[in-house]
N, C-alpha and C positions, 0 to 999 in steps of 0.2 A: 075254194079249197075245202073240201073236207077233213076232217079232222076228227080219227077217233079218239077217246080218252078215257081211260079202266084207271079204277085204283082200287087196294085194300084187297086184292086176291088172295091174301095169307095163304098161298102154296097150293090156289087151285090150278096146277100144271095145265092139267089136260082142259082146264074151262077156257086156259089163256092162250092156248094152241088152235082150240075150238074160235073163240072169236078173231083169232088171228088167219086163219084160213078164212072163213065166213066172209069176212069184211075188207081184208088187206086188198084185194084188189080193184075195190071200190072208194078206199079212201087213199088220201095225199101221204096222210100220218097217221101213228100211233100211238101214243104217250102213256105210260103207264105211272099214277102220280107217285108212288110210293107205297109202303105195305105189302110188299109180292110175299115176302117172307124167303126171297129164294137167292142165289147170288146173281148177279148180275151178269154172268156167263154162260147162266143156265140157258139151255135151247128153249125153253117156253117165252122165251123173255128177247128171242132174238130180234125178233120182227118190232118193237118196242124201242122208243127211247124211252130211260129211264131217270126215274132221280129217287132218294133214300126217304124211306119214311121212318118214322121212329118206330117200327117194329123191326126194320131190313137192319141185320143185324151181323150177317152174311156177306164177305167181298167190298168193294169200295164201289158205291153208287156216288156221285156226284150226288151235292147238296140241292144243286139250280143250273137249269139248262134255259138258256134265251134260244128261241127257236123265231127267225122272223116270218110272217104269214102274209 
């Protein structure tokens, strides 16, 4: 399984769009840890599961997501 995983993008839209094209169809998952700065319904953030960092301050992230691998 592959397995990509970004964190701490503080609101880089178009960077997380860019890796999510790039890479989505080569890997299983997505995971974006926390810090996007964005809400959680934003379209850059689709292709991601997500969970809250302490700067996502935006919408209701989930604290912790169990993903099994």
């Amino acid at each position: 399984m592959k397995v990509l995983i970004v964190s701490d993008s503080h609101g880089l839209e178009d960077e997380l769009e860019m890796i999510a094209e790039r890479h989505g169809k080569e890997t299983d998952l997505m995971i974006h840890c926390g810090d996007s700065e964005l809400d959680p319904s934003h379209p850059a953030l689709s292709s991601y599961l997500t969970v809250k960092g302490n700067c996502d301050f935006y919408g209701e992230f989930k604290d912790e997501v169990v993903v099994p691998v």
